[in-house]
C-alpha positions in Angstrom: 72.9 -160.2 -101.5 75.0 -160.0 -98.3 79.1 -159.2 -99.3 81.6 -161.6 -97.5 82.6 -158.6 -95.9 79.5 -157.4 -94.2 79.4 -161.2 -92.6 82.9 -161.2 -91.4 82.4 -157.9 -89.9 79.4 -159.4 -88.1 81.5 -162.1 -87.3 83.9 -159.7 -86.0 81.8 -158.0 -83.8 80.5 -161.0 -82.3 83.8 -162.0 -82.1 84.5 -158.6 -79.8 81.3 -159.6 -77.8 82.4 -163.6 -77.0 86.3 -162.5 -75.9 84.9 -159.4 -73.9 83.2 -162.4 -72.0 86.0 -164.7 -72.2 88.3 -161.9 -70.4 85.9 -161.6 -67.9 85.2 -164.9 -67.4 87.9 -165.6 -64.3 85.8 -163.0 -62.5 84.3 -165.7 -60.2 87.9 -167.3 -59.3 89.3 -163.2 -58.8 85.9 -162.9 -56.4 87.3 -166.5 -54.4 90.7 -165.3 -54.2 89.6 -161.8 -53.4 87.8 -162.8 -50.4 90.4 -165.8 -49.3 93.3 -163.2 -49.7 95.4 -166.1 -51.6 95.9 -167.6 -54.9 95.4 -171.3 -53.4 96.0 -173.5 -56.3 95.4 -171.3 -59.0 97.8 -170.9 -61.6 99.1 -167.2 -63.2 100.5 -169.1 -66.3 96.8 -169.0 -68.5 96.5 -165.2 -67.5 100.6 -164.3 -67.9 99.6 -165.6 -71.4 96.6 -164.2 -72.7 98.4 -160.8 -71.7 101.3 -161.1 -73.8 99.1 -162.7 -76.4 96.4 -159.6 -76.4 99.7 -156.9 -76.0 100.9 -158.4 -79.4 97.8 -158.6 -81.2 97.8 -154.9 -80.0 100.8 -154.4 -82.1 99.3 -156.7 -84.7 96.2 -154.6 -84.8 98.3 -151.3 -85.4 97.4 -149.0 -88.4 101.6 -149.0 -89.0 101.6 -152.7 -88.7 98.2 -154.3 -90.4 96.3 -151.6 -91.5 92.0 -152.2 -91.5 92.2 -153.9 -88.1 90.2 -152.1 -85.8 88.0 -155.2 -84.4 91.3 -156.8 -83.6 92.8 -154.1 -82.0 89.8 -153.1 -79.8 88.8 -156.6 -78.3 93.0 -157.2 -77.3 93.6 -153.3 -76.2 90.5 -153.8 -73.7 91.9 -157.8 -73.1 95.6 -156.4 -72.5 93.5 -154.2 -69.4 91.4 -156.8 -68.0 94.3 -159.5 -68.1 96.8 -156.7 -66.2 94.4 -156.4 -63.5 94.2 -160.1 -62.9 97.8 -160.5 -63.5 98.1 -157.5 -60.4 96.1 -159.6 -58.0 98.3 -162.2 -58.6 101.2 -160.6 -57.5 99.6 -159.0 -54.6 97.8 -162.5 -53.7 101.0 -165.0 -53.9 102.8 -166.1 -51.4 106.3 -165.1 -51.0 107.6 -168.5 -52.6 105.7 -167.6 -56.0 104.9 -163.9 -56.4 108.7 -162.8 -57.3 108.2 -165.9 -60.4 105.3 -163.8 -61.4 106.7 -160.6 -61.2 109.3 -161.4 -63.4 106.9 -163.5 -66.1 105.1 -160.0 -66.0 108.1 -157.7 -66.4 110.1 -160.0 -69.3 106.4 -159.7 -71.6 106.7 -156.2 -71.0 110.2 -156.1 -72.2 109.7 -158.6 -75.0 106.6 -157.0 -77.0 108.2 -153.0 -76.2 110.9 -154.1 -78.3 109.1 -155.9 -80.7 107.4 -153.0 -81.4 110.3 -150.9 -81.5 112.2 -152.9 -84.2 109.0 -153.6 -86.6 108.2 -149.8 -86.3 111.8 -149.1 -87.0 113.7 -151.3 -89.1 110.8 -152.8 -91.1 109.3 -150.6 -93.9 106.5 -152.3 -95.4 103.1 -152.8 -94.2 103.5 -157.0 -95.4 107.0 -157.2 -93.6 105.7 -156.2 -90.7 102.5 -157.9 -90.5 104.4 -160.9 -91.0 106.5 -160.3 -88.6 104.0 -159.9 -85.6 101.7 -162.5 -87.3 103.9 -165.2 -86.8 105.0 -164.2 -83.5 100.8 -163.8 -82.5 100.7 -167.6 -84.0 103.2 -168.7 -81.8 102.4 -166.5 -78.0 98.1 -167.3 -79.2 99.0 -171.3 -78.7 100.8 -170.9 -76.1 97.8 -168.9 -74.7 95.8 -171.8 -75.7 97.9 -174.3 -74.9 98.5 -172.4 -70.9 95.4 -174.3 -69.6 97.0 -177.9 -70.1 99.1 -177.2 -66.6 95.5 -177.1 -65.1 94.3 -179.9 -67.2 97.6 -181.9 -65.7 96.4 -181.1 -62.2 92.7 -182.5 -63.1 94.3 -185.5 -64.3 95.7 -186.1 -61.1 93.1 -184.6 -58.4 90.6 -186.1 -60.2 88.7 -183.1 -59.6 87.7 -179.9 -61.7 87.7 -177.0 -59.0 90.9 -175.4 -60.5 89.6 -175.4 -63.7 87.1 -172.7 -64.2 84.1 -174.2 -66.6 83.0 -170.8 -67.3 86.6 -170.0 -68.8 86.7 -173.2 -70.6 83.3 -172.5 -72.5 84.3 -169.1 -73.3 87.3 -170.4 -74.9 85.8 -172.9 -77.2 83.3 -170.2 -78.5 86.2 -167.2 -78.7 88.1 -169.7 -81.4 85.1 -170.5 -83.2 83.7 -167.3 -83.8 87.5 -165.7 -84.4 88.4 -168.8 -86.8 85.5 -168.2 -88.7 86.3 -164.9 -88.8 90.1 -165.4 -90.3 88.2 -167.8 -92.6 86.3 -165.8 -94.1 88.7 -163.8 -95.7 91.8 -166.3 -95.0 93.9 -164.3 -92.7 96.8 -167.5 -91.7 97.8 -165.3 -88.6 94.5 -165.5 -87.0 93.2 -168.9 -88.1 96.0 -170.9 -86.5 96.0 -170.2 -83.0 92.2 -169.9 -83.1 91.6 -173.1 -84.9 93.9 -175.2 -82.1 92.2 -173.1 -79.2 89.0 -174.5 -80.4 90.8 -178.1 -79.8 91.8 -177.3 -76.3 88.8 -175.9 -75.2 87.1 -178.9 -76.3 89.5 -181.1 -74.4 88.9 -179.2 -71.3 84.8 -179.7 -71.7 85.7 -183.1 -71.7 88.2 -183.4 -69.0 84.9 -181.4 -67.3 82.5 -183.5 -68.3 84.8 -186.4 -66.8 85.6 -185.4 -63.7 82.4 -182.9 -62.6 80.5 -185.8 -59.9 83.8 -186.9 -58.7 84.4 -183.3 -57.7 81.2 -182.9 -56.7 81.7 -185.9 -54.5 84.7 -184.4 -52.7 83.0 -180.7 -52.1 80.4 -182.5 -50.1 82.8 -184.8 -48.5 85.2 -182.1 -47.4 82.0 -179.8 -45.9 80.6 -182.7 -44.1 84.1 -183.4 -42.4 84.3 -179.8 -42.0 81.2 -179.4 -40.2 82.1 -182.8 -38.3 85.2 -181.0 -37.5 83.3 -177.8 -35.5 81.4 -180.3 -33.9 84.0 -182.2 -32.2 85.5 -178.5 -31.3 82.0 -177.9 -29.5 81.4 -181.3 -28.0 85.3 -181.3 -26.4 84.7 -177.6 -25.4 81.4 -178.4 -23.4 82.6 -180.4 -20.5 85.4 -177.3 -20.1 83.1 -174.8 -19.8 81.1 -177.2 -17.5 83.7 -177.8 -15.2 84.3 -174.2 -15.0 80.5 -173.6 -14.3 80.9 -175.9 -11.3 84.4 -174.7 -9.9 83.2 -170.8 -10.2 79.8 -172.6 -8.0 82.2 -174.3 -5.6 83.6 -170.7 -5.1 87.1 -172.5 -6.5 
């Protein structure tokens, strides 16, 4: 017969595999604003978030802190390096209005989880203190992580249209808290079942808001390359009789 904890560390793994592809989901929108050289729309809150989230989980995941945690602490020490990266182009991508709010979102987390681990590795002496310590602090910085995608919800509400809201990150999502809640479930680990459990609801929210509002953005792609390519036509038509009339002058020996 299979132990409980052969399945969770199954679950685990699996777990590693789904957030590896959750982190790496954005790749598509870092490609877009690669090539464009700009942000655009795109918010840095969801990615500020699930840094600090995977830096504390780090902490979380520490031998000192909660030993028997290696599945946690690999998938969020290699989450904390994709999430930096993005978090980088950000800063290099905004425009001068935004990029000093990012820098300083980025340099506060920073701050904040160095001296978290500074005072549990410190001043707390017990392996329970100081897993509850950086559990509850996890709980609360994993909802907000969560929770960071409802500014991009807000704007889908009011655009009517899903193009700032990755579906590729939204799926990930949904699966991530699944497999991770099941995984705290397992062998009940509070820490790691709340934030998972209520990502799972906002992930499913999102698929809905998708599910909503997909034609209509199709709709408006189409409508906005049509009048784009109406757009260079006019340029062409009003450039002919220009280029015409300098045909004829240069003939005219004008």
């Amino acid at each position: 017969m299979v132990s409980t904890e052969i399945i969770r560390t199954a679950v685990g793994i699996m777990g590693n595999v789904i957030a590896l592809l959750l982190f790496l989901s954005p790749l598509p929108t870092f490609c877009r604003i690669w090539k464009k050289k700009t942000v655009e729309q795109f918010s840095a809150v969801p990615y500020l978030a699930t840094l600090l989230n995977c830096m504390l989980w780090v902490v979380y995941g520490l031998p000192l802190v909660h030993p028997h945690s290696t599945l946690v602490l690999t998938i969020n020490g290699s989450g904390m390096a994709i999430e930096l990266f993005y978090v980088l182009m950000f800063i290099v991508f905004s425009d001068r209005k935004n990029r000093p709010r990012v820098i300083s979102m980025f340099v506060a987390e920073l701050v904040f989880v160095a001296l978290v681990g500074l005072m549990v590795l410190l001043f707390i002496h017990s392996y329970q203190q100081r897993s509850m310590v950086v559990g509850v602090l996890c709980v609360f910085f994993g909802t907000m992580m969560y929770a960071a995608p409802l500014a991009a919800m807000k704007l889908v509400i009011q655009t009517k249209s899903v193009e700032y809201m990755p579906l590729t990150l939204s799926v990930a999502s949904f699966f991530n808290g699944v497999c991770w809640t099941t995984y705290a479930l397992l062998k009940f680990d509070l820490y790691i079942t709340i934030p998972n459990g209520l990502g799972v609801m906002f992930a499913v929210a999102q698929l809905v808001l998708y599910a909503l509002y997909y034609k209509s953005t199709q709709r408006e792609t189409e409508e906005r390359k049509l009048n784009e390519g109406l757009a260079m036509q006019e340029v062409v038509v009003i450039g002919e009789p220009a280029s015409k009339a300098y045909s004829a002058a240069a003939q005219n020996g004008l």
